[in-house]
N, C-alpha and C positions, 0 to 999 in steps of 0.2 A: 488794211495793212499798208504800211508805206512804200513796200515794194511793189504792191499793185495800182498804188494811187501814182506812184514817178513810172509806170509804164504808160499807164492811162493819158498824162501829161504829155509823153514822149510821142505817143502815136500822134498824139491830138496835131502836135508839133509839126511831126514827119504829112500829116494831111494836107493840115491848115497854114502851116508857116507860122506866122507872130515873131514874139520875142523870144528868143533864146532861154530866159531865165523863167523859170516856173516855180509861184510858191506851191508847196506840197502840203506844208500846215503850216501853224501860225509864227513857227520858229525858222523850218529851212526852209532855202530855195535850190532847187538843183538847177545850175547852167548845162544843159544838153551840148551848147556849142564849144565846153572846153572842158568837158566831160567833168565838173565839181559841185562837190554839195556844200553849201554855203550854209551859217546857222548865224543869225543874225548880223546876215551882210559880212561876216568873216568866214574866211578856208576854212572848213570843217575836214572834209579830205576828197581825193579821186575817185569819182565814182567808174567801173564797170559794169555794160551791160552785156549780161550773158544770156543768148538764144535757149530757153530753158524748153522750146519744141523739140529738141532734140532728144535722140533715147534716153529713157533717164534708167540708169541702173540702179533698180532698190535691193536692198536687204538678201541674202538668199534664204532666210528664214521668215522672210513674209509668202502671208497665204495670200496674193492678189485674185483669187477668185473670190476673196471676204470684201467685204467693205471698211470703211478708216477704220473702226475698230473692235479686235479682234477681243474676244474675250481669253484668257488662257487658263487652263487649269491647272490646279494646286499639283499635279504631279508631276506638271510640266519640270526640265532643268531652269527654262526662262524665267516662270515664274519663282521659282524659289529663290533664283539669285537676286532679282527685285524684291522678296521678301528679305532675305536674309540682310540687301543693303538697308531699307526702310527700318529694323528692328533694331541696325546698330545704338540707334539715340532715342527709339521711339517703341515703345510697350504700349501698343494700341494693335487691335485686330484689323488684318484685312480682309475684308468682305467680297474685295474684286480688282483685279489687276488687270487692265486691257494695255494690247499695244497699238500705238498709233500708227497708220501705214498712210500719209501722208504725201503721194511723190512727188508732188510736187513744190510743200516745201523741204521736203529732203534732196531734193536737187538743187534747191539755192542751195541749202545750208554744205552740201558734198562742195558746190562752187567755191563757197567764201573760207572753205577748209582747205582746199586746193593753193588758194591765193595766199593765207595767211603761211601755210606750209612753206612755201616759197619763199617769203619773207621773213621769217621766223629769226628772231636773232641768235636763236640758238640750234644747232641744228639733231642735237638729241635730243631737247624738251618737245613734250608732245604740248600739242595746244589743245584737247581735248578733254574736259573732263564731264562727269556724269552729274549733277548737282540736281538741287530740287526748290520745284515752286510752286508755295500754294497758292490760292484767290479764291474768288467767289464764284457761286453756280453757274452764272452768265459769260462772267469769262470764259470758266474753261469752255463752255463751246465755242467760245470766238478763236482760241486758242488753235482748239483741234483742226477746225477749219481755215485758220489765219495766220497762226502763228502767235509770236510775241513783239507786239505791237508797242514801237518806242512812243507815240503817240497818247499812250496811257500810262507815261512815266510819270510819278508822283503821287499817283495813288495811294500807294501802300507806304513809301519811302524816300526819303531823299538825301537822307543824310552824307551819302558816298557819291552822291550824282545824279543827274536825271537822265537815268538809263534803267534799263528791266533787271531785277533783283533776283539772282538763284543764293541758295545756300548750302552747304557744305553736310549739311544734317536734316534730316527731315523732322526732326526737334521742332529745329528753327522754325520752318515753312510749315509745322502746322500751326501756328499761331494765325495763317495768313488766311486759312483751308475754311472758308467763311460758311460753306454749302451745306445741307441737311439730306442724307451723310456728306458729311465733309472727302474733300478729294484735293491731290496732289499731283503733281506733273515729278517723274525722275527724267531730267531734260541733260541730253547732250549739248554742253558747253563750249563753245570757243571762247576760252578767257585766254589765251596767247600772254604777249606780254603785258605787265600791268602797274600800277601805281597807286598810291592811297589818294581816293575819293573824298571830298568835301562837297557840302551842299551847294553850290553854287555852279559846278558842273556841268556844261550842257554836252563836252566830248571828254572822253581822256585827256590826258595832258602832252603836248608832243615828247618823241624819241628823247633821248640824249642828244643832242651836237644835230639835231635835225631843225629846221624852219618851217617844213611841211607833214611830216608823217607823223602821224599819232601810235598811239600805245594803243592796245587792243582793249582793255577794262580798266573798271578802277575797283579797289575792293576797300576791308574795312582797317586793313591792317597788315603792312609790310611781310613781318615771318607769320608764315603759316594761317595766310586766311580763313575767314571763314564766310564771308560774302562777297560774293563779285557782281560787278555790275556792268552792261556789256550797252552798248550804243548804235548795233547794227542789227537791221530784222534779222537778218539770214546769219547770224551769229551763234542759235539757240535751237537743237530740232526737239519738240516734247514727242520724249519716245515712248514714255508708257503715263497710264492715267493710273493714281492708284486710290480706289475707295477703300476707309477705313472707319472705326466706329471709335 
């Protein structure tokens, strides 16, 4: 994950001293000394680091005596409201719906929802929404235990950006659900503010009348999206895993 490979960097840093600037992959570099993530030698945006040893408050409906993930039964209310959204677009059986209990990246992702809150330019719209992502059997365990790794943009998509792709319909994402039984992520989103995505891509596009601040996603299409595409690990928490047949 990128946010553990720019920590890894950071200490290395704070040990050893060196250069300021650290590549993290083959595209950015983060300057530790003026706290920014660069993406091909240009402002990508300001990075924050937040002490994530600190308490982290999860869910009050997590079983933390379970492990990451829980299984739920069909009589659950939890699970039925994940069936009931999965069924909107999609007439296929579920066979098993777990939830992820993740705290540690639900504590980035609680961070960078705090920060986008803040900055929101609107201060009724919520920047949160619930969307879905499929992939392959390999991933999703990278997932469960990683997150949604920008690193591995372009795999599946590019056409909106080279950012991690949810969708608005589990329709969509099971084309992506590559596994035997195929499996799905219903992933809380930070898509905040946004703008239409082209391939060429590698952040958002800046604000309005701004020179530094970027938009939060890009998606496929002005009114009424149906794909967004987000550019930050800690952007995306996958809250539940859903097998289907």
């Amino acid at each position: 994950m990128l946010n553990m490979s720019i920590e890894d960097a950071y200490q290395t840093y704070l040990q050893q001293g060196g250069l300021p600037v650290v590549r993290v992959d083959p595209q950015r570099e983060i300057d530790f000394g003026n706290s920014l993530e660069l993406v091909r030698g240009s402002l990508s945006s300001h990075v924050h680091r937040e002490d994530l040893t600190k308490k982290v408050v999860t869910p009050s409906h997590w079983d933390l005596t379970k492990g990451p993930l829980v299984q739920l039964h069909p009589s659950d209310t939890e699970y039925q409201k994940v069936e009931q959204s999965f069924k909107v677009s999609l007439a296929k059986t579920i066979t098993k719906i777990e939830r992820i209990q993740n705290a540690g990246l639900y504590a980035q992702y609680q961070t960078k929802k705090e920060q986008m809150d803040q900055n929101s330019a609107s201060a009724s719209k919520s920047n949160e929404m619930r969307l879905y992502h499929g992939t392959d059997a390999a991933t999703v365990r990278n997932i469960i235990a990683q997150g949604f790794n920008r690193s591995f943009a372009g795999k599946n998509a590019t056409a909106y950006g080279m950012g991690v792709y949810f969708a608005t319909t589990s329709n969509y994402s099971a084309r992506y659900a590559q596994g035997n039984p195929p499996q799905m992520f219903q992933v809380l989103v930070l898509a905040g503010d946004y703008a239409v995505g082209n391939t060429s891509m590698l952040t958002p596009p800046l604000r309005s009348g701004s020179v530094v601040d970027l938009l939060d996603s890009t998606v496929d299409r002005a009114g009424a999206p149906t794909i967004y595409v987000t550019y930050h690990d800690a952007q995306a928490y996958p809250e539940y895993l859903i097998t289907f047949q």
